[in-house]
N, C-alpha and C positions, 0 to 999 in steps of 0.2 A: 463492415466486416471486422473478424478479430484483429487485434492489434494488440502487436508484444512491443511492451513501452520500456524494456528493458535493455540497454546496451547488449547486443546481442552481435560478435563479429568474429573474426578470425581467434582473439584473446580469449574472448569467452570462454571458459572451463567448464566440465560436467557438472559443476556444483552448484554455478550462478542461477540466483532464482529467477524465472522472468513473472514481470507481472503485466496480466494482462487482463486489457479492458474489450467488455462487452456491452453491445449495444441491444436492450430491452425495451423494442415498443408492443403495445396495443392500445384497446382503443374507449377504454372507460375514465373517467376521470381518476384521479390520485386518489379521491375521498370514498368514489366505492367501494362497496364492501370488499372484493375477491383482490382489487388491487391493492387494498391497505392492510389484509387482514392476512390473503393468502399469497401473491406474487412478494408484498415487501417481506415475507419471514422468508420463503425462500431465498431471497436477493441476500437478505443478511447472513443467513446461514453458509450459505455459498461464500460467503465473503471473510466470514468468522473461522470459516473452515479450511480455508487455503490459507489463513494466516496473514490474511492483505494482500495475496499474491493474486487475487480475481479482484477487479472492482467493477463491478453493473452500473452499468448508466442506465437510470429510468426516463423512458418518455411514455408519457401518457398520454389517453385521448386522443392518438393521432397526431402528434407534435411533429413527427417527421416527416407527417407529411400521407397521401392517398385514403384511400376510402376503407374503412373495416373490412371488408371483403379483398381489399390488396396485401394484407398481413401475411399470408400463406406465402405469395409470391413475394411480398420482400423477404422473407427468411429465404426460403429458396434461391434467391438471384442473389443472397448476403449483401443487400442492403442495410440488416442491421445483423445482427448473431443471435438474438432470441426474439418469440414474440410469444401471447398468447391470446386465442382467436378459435371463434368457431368454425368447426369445418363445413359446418351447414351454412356459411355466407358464401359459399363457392358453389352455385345448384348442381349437385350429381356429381361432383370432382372425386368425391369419397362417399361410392356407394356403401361398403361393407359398413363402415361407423355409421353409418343411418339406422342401422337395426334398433340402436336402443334409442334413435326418437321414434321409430313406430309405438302407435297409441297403446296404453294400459300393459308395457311392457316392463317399465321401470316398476319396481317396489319398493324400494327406499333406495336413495342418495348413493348410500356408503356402498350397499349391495353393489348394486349396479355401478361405482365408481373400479371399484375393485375387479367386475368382472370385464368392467371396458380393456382396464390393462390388461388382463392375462389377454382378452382374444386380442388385443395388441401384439401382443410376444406371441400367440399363436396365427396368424396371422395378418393384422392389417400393419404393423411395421414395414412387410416385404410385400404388400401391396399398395391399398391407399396412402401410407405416408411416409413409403419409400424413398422420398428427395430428403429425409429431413431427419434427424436424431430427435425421438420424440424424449420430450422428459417426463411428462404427466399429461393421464387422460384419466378424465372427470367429466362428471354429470350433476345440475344444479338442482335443489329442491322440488316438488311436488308443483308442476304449471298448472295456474290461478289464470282464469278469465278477468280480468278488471275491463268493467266496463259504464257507458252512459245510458246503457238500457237494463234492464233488470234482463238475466238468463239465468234459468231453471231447467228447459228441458231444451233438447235439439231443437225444436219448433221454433222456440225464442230468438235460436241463433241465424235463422234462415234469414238471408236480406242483410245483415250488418256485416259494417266495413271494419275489418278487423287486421290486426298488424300480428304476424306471426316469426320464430324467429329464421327458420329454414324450410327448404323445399318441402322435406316431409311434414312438418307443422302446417306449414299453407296448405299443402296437400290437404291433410288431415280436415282442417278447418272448411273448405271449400266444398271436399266431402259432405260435410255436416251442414252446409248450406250459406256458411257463410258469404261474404267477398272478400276474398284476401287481397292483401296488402303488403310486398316484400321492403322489408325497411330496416337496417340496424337500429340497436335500441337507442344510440344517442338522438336519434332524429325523432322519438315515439314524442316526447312530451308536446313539444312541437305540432307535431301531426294530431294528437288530442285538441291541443288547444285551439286547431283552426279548426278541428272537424273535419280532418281528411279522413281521420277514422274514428267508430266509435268507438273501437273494444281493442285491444291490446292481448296475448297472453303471454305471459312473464309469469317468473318463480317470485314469489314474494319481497328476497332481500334485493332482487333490484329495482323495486319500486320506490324503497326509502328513499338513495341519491338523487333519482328520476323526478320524486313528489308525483309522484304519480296517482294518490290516492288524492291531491288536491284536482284531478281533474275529471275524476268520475264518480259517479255514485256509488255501483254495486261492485261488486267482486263475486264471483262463482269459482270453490272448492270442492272437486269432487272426494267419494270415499276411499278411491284408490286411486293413484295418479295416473293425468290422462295422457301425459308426456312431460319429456327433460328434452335437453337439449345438450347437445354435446362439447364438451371445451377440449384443447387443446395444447400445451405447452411445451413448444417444437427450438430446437436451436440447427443453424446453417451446419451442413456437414462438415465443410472445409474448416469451419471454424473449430467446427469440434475435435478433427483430424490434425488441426496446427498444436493445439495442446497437447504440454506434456503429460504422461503416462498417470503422474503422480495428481496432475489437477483434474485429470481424467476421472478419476475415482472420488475425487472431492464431491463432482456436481454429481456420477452414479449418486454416492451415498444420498443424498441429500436431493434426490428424484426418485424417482418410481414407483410402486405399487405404493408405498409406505406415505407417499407424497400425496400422491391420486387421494387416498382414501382424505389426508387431511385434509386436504382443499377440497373435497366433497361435506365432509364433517363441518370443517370451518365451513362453506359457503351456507349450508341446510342450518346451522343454528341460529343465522342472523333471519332467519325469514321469521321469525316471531318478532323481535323487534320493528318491523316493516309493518308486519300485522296489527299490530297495538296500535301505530300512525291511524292505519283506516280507522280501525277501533274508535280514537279520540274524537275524531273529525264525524263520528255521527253517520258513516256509512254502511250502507246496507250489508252484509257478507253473507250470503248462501252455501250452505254446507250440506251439498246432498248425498243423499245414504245410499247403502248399496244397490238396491233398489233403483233407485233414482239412477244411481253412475250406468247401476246394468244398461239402461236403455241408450246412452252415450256409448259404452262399451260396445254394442251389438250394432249401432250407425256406425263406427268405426272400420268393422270388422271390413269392409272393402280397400280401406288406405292400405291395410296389411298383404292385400290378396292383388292388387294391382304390385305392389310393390317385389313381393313375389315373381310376378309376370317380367318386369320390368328388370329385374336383377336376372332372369333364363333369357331373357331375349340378350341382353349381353354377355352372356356365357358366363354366369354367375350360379351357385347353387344359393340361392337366396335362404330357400326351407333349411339347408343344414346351416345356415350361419345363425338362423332365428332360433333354429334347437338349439342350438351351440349358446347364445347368447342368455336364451330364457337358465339353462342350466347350469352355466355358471354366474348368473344372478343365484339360484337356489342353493346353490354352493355354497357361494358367499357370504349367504346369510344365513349358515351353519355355526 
């Protein structure tokens, strides 16, 4: 939890600065993209901004320790003071944020980054992620099938063992005939390479770290995307409640909406780079047309319609959070 490393006692004056350290886990490696490219500009920024009066300690990959899906609850319980993590490793914890994995909802990255926050500040802060001071919510590039079998139509996919990254993704996928497979992504290459599964679906830039393109043939991209997945970027309250006023506004600045969209920006530009790997290496990539997606599109349409069901059966209005969500994506990308 936080810790103010500053002499701090009876003498202490209103003046005295304290400096205080934060503890930042999750659970990719240092060299992935989102931890190198988007967690470390924040970490610096925050740190450039207080003046050296914030210093972040980074732990990566799980260095302190439980499983990807313990992340939520160690910020929670302030075993560390930051982390970031999907909220889809926690199945149904945070129904309302599932909206924008339901299938062909997303339209680009930035949109839907953008409209995550606002229904954040419009509601799921004072619902689903009420234990917690969110800093930024974000949505990862356009999800790619990568797989050891060639898929083109739904037909293809029926019978494969496929790794998804949360309940509505599995969902979705099982839907469409799969056999899912719940696994965080550091375990996928892994599970590729023994053949626990064939097919994987991940956003392009985190298949670079993964080498994920060395362990399957094809890749399937639809013409509009067929899901994201949703991220996270939550600090302990307490921690956030011990800061002063003045570092208080440091880490505002330097979060929120403004933040979400970068690290949706940053993460969506590195998936061409990933893409060019499969490219090199001689693999198949399918890129079906609208046409094509339509029929994906219209298998789908029941993950949406259970999910529906399943948000009213818990005294959820499901339908106005999905109007809500579709409309400020079109908003957004005004």
């Amino acid at each position: 939890m936080l810790r103010l490393t500053a002499l701090i006692c009876c003498l202490a004056g209103p003046g005295l600065a304290q400096d205080v350290t934060l503890r930042m886990h999750q659970f990719q490696t240092g060299d992935a993209n989102v931890p190198r490219h988007v967690l470390s500009a924040w970490e610096d920024r925050v740190e450039t901004a207080s003046g050296g009066r914030i210093e972040i300690q980074r732990f990566d990959a799980m260095a302190l320790g439980g499983s990807p899906a313990d992340l939520y609850d160690q910020v929670v319980d302030g075993v560390v003071d930051v982390v970031w993590t999907l909220p889809g490793y926690s199945a149904g914890r945070f129904p309302r944020a599932e909206v924008f994995e339901l299938p062909f909802i997303m339209t680009d990255p930035v949109a839907t980054s953008r409209a995550y926050w606002r229904l954040g500040d419009e509601v799921l802060n004072e619902t689903d992620f009420k234990d917690v001071k969110v800093l930024g919510l974000w949505v990862h590039g356009p999800g790619v099938l990568h797989s050891q079998v060639s898929i083109r139509n739904v037909e293809d996919l029926r019978g494969v063992t496929l790794r998804a990254p949360s309940r509505i993704t599995n969902r979705l996928f099982s839907d469409l005939g799969a056999t899912t497979v719940g696994m965080p992504v550091p375990a996928v290459p892994e599970a590729l390479s023994r053949h626990v599964i064939e097919a994987t679906a991940l956003p392009w830039e985190v298949t670079g770290s993964l080498r994920i393109a060395e362990l399957v043939d094809t890749h399937t991209e639809f013409a509009e995307p067929i899901y994201t997945a949703t991220y996270i970027l939550a600090m302990n309250r307490q921690s956030w409640e011990a800061l002063p006023d003045d570092l208080k506004a440091v880490i505002d600045a330097e979060s929120g909406e403004d933040f979400s969209v970068f690290a949706a920006r940053n993460t969506f530009v590195h998936d061409a780079p990933a893409r060019a790997i499969a490219e090199d290496l001689g693999n198949e990539i399918i890129t079906l047309d609208l046409t094509e997606t339509d029929e994906w599109r219209q298998a789908s349409q029941p993950t949406i319609d259970s999910w529906i069901k399943e948000m009213t059966d818990r005294g959820i209005d499901g339908s106005e959070i999905l109007d809500r969500a579709r409309t400020l994506i079109a908003e957004s990308a005004e």
